[in-house]
C-alpha positions as CSV (number, residue, x, y, z in Angstrom):
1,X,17.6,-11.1,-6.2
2,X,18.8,-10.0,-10.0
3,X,21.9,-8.4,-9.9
4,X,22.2,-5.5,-12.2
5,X,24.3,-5.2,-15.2
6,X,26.6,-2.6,-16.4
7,X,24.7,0.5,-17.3
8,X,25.7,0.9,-21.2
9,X,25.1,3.8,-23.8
10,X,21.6,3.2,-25.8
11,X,19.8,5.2,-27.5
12,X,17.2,7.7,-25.8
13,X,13.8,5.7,-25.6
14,X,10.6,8.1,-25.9
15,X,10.0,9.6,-22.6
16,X,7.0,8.3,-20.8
17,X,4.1,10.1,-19.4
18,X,2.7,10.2,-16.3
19,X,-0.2,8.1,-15.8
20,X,-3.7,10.8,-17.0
21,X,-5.5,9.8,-13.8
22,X,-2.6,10.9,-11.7
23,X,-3.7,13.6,-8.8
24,X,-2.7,17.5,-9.5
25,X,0.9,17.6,-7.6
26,X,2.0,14.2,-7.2
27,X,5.3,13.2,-8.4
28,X,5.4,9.4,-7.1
29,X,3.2,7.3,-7.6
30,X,2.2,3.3,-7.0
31,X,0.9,1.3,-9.5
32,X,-1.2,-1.8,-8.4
33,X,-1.6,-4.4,-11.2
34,X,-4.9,-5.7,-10.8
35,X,-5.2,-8.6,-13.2
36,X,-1.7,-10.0,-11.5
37,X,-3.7,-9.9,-8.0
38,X,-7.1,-11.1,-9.5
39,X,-4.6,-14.1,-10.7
40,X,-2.5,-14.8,-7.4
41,X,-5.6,-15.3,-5.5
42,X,-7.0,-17.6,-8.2
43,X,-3.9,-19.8,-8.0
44,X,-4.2,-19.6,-3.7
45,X,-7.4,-20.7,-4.7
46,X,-6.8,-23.9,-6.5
47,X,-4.0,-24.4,-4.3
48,X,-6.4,-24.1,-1.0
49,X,-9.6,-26.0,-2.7
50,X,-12.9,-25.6,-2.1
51,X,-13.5,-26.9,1.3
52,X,-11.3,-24.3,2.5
53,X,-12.1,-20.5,2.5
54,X,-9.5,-17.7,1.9
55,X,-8.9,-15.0,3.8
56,X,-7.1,-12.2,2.3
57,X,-4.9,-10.3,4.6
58,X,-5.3,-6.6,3.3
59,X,-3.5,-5.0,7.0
60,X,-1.3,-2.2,7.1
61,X,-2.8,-0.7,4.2
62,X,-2.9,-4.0,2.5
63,X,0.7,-4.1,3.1
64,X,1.1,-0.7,1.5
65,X,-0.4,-1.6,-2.1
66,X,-3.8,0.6,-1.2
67,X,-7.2,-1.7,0.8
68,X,-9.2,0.4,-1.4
69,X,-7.7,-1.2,-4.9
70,X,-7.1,-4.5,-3.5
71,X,-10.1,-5.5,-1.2
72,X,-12.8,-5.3,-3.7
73,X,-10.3,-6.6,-6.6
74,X,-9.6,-9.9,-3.7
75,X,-13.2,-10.6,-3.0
76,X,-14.3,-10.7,-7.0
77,X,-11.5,-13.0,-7.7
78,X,-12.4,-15.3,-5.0
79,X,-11.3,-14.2,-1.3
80,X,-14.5,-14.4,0.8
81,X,-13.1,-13.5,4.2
82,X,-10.9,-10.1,4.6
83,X,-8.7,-9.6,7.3
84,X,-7.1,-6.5,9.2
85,X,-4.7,-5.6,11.9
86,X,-6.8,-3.1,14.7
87,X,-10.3,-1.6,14.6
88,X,-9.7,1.4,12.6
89,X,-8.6,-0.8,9.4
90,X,-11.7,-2.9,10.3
91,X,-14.2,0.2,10.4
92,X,-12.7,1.7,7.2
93,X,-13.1,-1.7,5.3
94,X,-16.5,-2.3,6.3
95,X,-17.2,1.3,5.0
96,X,-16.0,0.4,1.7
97,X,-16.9,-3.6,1.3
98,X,-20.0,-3.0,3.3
99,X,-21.6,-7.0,4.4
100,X,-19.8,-8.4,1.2
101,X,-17.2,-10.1,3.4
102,X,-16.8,-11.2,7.1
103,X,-13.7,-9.4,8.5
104,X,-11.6,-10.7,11.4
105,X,-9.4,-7.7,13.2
106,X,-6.3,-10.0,13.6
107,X,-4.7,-8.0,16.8
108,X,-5.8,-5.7,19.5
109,X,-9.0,-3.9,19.9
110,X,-8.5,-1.4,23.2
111,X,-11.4,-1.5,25.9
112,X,-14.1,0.9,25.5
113,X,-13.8,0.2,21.9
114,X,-15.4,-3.5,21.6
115,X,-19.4,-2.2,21.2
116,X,-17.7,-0.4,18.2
117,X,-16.5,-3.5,16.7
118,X,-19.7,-5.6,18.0
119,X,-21.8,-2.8,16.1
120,X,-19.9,-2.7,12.9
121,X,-20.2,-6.8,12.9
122,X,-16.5,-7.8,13.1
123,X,-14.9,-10.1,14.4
124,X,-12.3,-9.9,17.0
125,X,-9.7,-11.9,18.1
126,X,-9.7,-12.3,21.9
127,X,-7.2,-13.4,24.8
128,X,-8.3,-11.3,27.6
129,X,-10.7,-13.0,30.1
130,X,-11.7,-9.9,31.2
131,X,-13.3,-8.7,28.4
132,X,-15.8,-10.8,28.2
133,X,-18.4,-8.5,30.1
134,X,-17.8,-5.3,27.8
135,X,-18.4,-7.8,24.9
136,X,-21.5,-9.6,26.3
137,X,-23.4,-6.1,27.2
138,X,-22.3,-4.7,23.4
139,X,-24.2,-7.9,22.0
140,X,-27.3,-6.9,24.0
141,X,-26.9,-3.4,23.1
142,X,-26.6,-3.3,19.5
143,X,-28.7,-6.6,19.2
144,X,-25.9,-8.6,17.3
145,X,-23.2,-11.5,18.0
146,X,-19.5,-10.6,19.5
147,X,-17.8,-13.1,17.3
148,X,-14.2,-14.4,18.7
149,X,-11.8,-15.7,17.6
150,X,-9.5,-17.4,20.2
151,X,-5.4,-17.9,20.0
152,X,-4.0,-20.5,21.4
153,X,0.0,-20.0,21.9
154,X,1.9,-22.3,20.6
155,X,5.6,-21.0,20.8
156,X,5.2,-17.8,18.6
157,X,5.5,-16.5,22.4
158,X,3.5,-12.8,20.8
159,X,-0.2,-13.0,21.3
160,X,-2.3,-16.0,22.4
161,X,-3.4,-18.1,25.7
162,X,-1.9,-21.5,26.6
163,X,-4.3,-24.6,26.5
164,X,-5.3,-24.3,29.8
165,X,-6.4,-20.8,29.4
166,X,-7.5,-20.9,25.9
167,X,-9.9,-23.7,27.3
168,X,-11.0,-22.0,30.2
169,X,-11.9,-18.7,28.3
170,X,-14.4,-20.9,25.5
171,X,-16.2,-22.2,28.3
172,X,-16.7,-19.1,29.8
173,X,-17.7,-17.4,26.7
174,X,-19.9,-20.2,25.9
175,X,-22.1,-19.5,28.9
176,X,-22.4,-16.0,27.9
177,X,-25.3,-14.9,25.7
178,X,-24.4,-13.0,22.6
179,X,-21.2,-14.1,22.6
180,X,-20.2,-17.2,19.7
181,X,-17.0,-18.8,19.7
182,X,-16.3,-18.1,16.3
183,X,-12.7,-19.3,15.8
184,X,-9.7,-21.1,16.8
185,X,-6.2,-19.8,15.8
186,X,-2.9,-19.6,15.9
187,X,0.0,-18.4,14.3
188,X,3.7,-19.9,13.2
189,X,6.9,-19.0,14.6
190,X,9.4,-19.9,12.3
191,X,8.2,-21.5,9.1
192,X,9.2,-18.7,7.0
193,X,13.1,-18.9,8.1
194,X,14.6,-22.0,7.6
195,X,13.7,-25.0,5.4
196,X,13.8,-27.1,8.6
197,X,10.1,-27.0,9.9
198,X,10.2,-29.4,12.6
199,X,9.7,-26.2,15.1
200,X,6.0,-25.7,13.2
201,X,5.0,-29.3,12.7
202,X,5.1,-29.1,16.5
203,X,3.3,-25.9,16.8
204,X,0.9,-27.6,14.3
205,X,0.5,-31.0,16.8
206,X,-0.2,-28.4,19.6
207,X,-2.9,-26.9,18.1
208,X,-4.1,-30.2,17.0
209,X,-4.3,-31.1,20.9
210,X,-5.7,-28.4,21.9
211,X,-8.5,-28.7,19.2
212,X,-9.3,-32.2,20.7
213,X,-9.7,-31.2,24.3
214,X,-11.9,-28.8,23.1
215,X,-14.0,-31.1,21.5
216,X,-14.1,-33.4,24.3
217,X,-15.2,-30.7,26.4
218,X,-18.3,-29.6,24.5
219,X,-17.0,-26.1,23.0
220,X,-16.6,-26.4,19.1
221,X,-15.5,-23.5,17.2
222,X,-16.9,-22.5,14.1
223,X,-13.7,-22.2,12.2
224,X,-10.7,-23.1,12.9
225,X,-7.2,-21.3,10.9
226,X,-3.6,-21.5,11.3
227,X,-2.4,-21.2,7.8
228,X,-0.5,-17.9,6.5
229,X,1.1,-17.8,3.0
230,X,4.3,-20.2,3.8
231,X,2.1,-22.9,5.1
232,X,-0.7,-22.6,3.0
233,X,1.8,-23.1,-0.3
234,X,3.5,-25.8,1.8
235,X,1.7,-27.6,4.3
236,X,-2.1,-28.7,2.6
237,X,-2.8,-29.6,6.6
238,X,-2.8,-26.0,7.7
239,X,-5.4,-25.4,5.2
240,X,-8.6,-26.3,7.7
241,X,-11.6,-24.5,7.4
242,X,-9.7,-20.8,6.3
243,X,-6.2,-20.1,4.9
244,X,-5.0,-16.5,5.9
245,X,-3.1,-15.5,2.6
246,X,-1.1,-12.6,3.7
247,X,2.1,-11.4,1.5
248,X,1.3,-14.0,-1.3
249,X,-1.4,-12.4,-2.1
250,X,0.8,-9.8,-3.6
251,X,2.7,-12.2,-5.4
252,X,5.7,-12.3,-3.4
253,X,7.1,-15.3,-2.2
254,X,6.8,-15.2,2.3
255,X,10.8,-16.0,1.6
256,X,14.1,-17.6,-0.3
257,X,13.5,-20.6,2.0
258,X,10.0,-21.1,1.6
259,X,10.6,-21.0,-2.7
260,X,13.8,-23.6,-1.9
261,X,11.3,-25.6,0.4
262,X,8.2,-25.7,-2.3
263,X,10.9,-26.9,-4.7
264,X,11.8,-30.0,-2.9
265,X,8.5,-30.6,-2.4
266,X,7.6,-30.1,-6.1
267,X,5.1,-27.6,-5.4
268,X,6.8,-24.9,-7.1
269,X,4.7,-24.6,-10.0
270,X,2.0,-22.3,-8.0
271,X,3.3,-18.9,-10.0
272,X,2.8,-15.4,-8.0
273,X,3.1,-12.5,-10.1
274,X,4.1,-8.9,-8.2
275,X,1.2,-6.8,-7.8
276,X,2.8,-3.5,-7.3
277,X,5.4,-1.1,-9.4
278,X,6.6,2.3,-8.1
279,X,7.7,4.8,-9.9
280,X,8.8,8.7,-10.1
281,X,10.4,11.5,-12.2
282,X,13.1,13.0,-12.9
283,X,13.0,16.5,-11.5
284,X,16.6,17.9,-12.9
285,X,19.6,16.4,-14.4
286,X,22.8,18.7,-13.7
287,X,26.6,18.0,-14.4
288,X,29.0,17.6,-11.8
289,X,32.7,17.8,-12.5
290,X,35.3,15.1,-11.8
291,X,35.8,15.3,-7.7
292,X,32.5,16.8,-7.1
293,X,31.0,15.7,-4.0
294,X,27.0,14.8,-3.8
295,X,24.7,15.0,-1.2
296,X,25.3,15.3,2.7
297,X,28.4,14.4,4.4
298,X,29.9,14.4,0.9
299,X,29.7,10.6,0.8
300,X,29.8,10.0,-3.1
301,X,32.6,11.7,-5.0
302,X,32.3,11.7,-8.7
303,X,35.5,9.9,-10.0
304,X,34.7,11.3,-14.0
305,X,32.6,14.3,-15.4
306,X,29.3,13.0,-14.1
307,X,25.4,13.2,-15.1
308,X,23.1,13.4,-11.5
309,X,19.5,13.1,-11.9
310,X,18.0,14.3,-9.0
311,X,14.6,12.5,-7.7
312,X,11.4,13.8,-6.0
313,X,11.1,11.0,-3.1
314,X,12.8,10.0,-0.3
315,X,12.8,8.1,3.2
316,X,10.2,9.9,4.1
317,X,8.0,8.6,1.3
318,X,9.5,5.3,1.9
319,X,12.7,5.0,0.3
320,X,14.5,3.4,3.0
321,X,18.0,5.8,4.0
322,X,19.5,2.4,3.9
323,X,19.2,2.6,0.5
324,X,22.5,5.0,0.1
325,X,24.9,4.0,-2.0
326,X,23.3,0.4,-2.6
327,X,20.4,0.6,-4.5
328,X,19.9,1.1,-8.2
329,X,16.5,2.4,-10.2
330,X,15.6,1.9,-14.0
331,X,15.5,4.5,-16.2
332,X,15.1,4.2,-19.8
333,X,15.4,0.7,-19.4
334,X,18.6,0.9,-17.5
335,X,20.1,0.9,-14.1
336,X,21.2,3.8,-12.7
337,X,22.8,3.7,-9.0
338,X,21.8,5.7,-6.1
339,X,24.6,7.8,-5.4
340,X,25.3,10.1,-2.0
341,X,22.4,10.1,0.7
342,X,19.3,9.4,0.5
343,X,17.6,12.7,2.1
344,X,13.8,13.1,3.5
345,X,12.5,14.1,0.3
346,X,14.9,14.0,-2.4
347,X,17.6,11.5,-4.0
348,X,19.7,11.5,-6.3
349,X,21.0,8.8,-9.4
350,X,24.0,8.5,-11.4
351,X,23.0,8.5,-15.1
352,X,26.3,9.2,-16.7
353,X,25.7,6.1,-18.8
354,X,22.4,6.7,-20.0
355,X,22.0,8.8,-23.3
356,X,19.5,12.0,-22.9
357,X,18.3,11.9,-19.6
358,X,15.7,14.6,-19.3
359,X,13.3,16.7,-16.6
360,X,10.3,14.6,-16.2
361,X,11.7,11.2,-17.2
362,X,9.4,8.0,-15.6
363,X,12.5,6.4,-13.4
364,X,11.1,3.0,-12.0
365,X,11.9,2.2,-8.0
366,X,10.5,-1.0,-7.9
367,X,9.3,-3.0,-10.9
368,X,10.7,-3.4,-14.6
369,X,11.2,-1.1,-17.3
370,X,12.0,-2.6,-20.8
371,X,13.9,-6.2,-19.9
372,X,15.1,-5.3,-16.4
373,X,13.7,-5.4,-13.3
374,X,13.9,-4.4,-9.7
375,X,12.5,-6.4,-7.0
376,X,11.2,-5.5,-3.8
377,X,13.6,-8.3,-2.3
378,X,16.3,-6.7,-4.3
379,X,15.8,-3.4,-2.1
380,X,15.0,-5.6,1.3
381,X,18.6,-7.1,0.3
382,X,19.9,-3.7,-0.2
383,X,19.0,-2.4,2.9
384,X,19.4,-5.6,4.6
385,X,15.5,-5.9,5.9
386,X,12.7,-7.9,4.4
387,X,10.3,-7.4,1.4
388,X,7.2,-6.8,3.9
389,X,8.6,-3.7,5.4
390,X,9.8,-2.1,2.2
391,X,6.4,-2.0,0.5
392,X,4.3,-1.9,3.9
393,X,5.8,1.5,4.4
394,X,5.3,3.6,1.2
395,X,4.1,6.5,2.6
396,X,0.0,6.3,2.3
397,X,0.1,10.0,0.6
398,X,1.3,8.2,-2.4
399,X,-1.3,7.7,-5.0
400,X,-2.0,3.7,-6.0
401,X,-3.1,3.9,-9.6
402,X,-4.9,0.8,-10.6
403,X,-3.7,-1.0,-14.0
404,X,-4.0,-4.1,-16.0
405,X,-1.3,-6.3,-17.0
406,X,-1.9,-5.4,-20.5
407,X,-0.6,-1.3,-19.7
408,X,-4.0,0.4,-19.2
409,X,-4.3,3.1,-16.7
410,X,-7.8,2.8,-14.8
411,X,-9.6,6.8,-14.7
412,X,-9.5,6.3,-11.2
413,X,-6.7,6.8,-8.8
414,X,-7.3,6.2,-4.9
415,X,-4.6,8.1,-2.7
């Protein structure tokens, strides 16, 4: 996390403008660089090889950056599977990738809704015995495979069958027509957390065992994946026959421990450049006299003759309420603290310091403006929480504008 400076007097910097493809009405907007993205899954790539394919996680949204931007941008840069959290992300995708890519729905599907995901030709992941008939008369139906994919539990203790069940269920999908046991999975409990991974080496030799018995009793998966971002950067074992590359992909690092834990292992030269920026405008700047109160339950007090620029965004568009008093925006190239409450749809910045604030000002939430920068871990710090859920929930009504690293603004926005 970068700890801000000092906000000193500089001289006004030209005011920018809002991007031109921008939507009539929209005041906040995320920017999704797609040559950084294009280049983090070209580095997952080298780091995963060719034996291994790459499946990029694009759930949730793609963890709030916009599936629309990033799933075609992930599949031309070398992803070839796609994978999403229920069946509604899975129809969507298939609607806009069409057969480009297989996609795997990573978490429930709800009964009565498996001949849709049998019919759209995705592939779920399955734990429930009783399933198997709903699946096996969708495959007759609609004349296609129901492709599984089976997790075994391992000590994540969340979704997924023991060994003895996990066994049980392949054979009796294997004497099921329609049905192919497409893949084996699991998924780590605690390799994110701590630099000690002795509790996923042995979730890795569990799975190992349970891959053998399989073997030995005839049922062979087609694929078999355990690897998210932390392990695929750390652990060239996970990589098997697909890598999941979830957060990575967006060119954050899964955590502090797993950075420490690629540095002792010298495999800290893989570079992950942020994807996304988010940014809004100043929508008035108004003086508030020494001892002036701001915002509800009068929890800032201005201690001087004070500048507030008040912001069109709040924790309903994703700025997290935690936030308060914590966090600090650029604008103008300069930090500016969040002063008094955060409210649903409105905030409010101190900018006292900076020379010639004005209405309509770009102010930058998350990502740099002139040599500073601020981090999505800086506001997961802030509001003591993790950088998945603080871009994972900007509000989907926020328009993703696609750019290049170079500054170009694509015609196109997707909202």
């Amino acid at each position: 996390m970068t700890t801000p400076s000092r906000p000193t007097t500089r001289l006004a910097q030209a005011t920018p403008a809002r991007p031109a493809s921008l939507p009539t009405g929209s005041v906040s907007w995320v920017e999704i660089d797609l040559d950084a993205l294009a280049e983090n899954v070209r580095s997952f790539r080298t780091r995963i090889g060719s034996e291994t394919a790459m499946m990029a996680v694009v759930k949730s949204n793609a963890y709030g950056h916009g599936v629309e931007l990033v799933a075609p941008a992930a599949l031309e840069a070398g992803a070839s599977w796609m994978g999403v959290g229920n069946l509604r992300e899975a129809l969507e995708l298939r609607a806009l990738i069409g057969e480009r890519s297989p996609i795997l729905i990573l978490q429930h599907v709800a009964r009565g809704d498996l001949a849709a995901a049998v019919r759209a030709g995705v592939s779920l992941t399955l734990y429930d015995a009783d399933a198997l008939g709903e699946l096996e008369q969708a495959a007759r139906a609609s004349g296609r495979e129901a492709r599984l994919h089976l997790k075994l539990e391992t000590g994540t203790h969340r979704q997924g069958l023991d060994q003895d069940e996990l066994i049980a269920l392949a054979r009796e999908l294997s004497r099921r027509p329609g049905l192919v046991f497409e893949g084996l999975s699991t998924h780590f409990a605690d390799i994110e957390d701590t630099t000690d991974h002795s509790f996923a080496l042995g979730q890795i030799e569990r799975f190992r065992t349970a891959s053998e018995l399989l073997q030995q009793a005839g049922l062979r998966p087609r694929l078999k994946h355990i690897a998210c971002s932390a392990s695929t950067i750390l652990f060239p074992a996970t990589h098997l026959d697909l890598a999941r590359v979830g957060i990575g992909l967006y060119g954050l690092w899964p955590s502090r421990e797993t950075l420490v834990s690629a540095r002792e292992r010298a495999l800290n030269a893989l570079v992950l450049e942020p994807v996304l920026s988010w940014k809004t405008i100043v929508a008035q700047v108004k003086s508030v006299p020494a001892g002036g109160y701001v915002g509800y339950g009068r929890t800032w007090r201005a201690t001087r003759p004070s500048r507030i620029a008040v912001l069109p965004i709040g924790y309903y568009e994703g700025y997290d309420r935690r936030l308060s008093g914590r966090a600090h925006v650029l604008i103008r190239g300069q930090h500016a603290p969040v002063v008094g409450r955060i409210c649903m749809n409105v905030m409010m910045i101190d900018v006292t310091d900076v020379v010639d604030v004005r209405l309509g000002d770009e102010v930058v939430l998350i990502g740099c403006s002139a040599s500073e920068r601020v981090r999505a871990d800086d506001l997961a710090s802030w509001a003591g929480t993790i950088h998945y859920e603080i871009v994972s929930r900007l509000h989907a009504s926020l328009p993703r504008i696609p750019v290049r690293s170079s500054g170009a603004t694509s015609r196109t926005a997707a909202s």
